[in-house]
N, C-alpha and C positions, 0 to 999 in steps of 0.2 A: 349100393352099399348095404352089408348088411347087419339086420339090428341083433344087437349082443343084449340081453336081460340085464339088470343092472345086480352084481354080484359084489358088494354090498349094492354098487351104484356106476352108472355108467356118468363118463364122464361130462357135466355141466346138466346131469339132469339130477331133478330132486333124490331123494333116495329113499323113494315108498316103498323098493322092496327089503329096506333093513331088517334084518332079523328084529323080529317084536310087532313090528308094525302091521295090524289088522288090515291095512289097506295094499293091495298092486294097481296098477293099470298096467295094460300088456295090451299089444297087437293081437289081436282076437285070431288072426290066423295060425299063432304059437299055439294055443288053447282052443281047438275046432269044437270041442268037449263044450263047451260058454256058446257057442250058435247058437241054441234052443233055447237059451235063454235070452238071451241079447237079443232072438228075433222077434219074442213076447213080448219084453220092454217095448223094444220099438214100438212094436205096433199096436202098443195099451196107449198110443198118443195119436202115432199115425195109420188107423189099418189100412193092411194093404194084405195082396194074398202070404201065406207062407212061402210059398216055391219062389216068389219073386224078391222078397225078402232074404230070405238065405242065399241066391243067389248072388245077390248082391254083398253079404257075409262072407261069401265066397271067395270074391275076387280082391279080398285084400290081400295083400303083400307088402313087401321090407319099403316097397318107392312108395308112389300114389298107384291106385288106392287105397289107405290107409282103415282098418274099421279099431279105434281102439277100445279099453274097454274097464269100469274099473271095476275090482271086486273086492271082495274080502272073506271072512270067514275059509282062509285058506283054498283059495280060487275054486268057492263052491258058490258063493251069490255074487251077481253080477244085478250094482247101485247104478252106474254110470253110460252110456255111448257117446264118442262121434265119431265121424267119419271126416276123414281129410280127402278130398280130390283136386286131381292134378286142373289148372288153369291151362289150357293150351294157346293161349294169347299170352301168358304172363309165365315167364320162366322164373324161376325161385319165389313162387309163388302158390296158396293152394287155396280151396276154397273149404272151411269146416263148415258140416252138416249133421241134420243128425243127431245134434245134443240131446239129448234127454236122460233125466235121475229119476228113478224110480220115486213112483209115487208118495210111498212112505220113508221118504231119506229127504226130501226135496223141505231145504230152509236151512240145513246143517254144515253147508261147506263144499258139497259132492260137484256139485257145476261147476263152483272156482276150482276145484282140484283137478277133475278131469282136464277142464282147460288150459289150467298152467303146467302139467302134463304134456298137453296136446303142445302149445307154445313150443315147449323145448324138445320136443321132439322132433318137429319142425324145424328148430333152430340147429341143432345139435347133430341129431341122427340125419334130414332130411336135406343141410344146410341151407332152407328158407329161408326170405329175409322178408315177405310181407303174405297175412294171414286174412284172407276176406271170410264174410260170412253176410248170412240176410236174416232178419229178423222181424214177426209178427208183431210180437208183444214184448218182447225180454230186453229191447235196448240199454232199459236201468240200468241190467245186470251187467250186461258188455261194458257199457260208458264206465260203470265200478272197477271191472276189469282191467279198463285201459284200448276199449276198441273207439273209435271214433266214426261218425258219417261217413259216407263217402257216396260219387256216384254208382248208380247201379251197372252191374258186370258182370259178364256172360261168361259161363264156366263152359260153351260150347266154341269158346276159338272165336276169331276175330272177325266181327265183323262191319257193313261195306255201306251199312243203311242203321240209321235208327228201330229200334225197337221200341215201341209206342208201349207195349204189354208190361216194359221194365221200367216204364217211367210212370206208367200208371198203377202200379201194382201196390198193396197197402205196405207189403214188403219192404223195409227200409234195410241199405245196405252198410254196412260198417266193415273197415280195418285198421288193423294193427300191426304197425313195422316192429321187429323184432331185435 
């Protein structure tokens, strides 16, 4: 399926790109232009090299993998990422990653927006119907949201034996039916 920009607004998703409104989020592969930045964000959280970083900016597309991304200042700064990936155990199903808001935006809104973004994008464009994610520190935020615990769950396809590494991990996993 492929994604159409929302001109006012696509249908059943918010409508951030209204005329007026300082904010978009957009599929980052629409705007390859936003990579070099989106790949700094990232990695002002996570480093990791550049080449491998972009590469991974790379491989987003209309399915999964998804990288989206939010901006503003007429898609010249980029506040927001995540990344949607596809479950191969779990059909209508993805796993978001990835989240991060730029350091000096972070307390103002930018998380939930990206996210309820992400949600209906998922919903809408992707027709998903349940969203996992894992989380260090940030549960409050999810549980605010509307993500709940859940067992922990392999984004590498199905497997035949327990994973000791996912049950011991400080990583706590949550989702959210849609």
């Amino acid at each position: 399926m492929r994604y159409i920009k929302p001109e006012p607004y696509y249908e059943g998703l918010p409508p951030f790109n209204e005329s007026g409104s300082p904010f978009n989020v957009v599929p980052i592969h629409h705007y390859p232009e936003l990579m070099k930045d989106t790949c700094a964000l990232i990695n002002s959280e996570w480093p990791r090299s550049e080449t491998a970083r972009m590469r991974s900016l790379e491989a987003s597309c209309d399915t999964l993998p998804c990288s989206l991304v939010l901006t503003t200042e007429g898609l010249s700064r980029v506040i927001a990422h995540c990344k949607l990936s596809p479950i191969p155990s779990k059909s209508k199903s993805c796993f978001i990653e990835s989240v991060v808001v730029d350091k000096s935006c972070r307390g103002q809104g930018f998380g939930k927006l990206i996210m309820k973004f992400a949600e209906d994008y998922c919903r809408v464009v992707l027709d998903l119907k349940v969203l996992y994610l894992s989380t260090i520190d940030q549960e409050g935020f999810y549980e605010r949201i509307g993500y709940e615990f859940c067992a922990p769950i392999s984004m590498y396809g199905p497997r035949h034996c327990e994973m000791p590494s996912l049950q011991t991990a400080k990583k706590k996993y949550m989702k959210k039916a849609l």
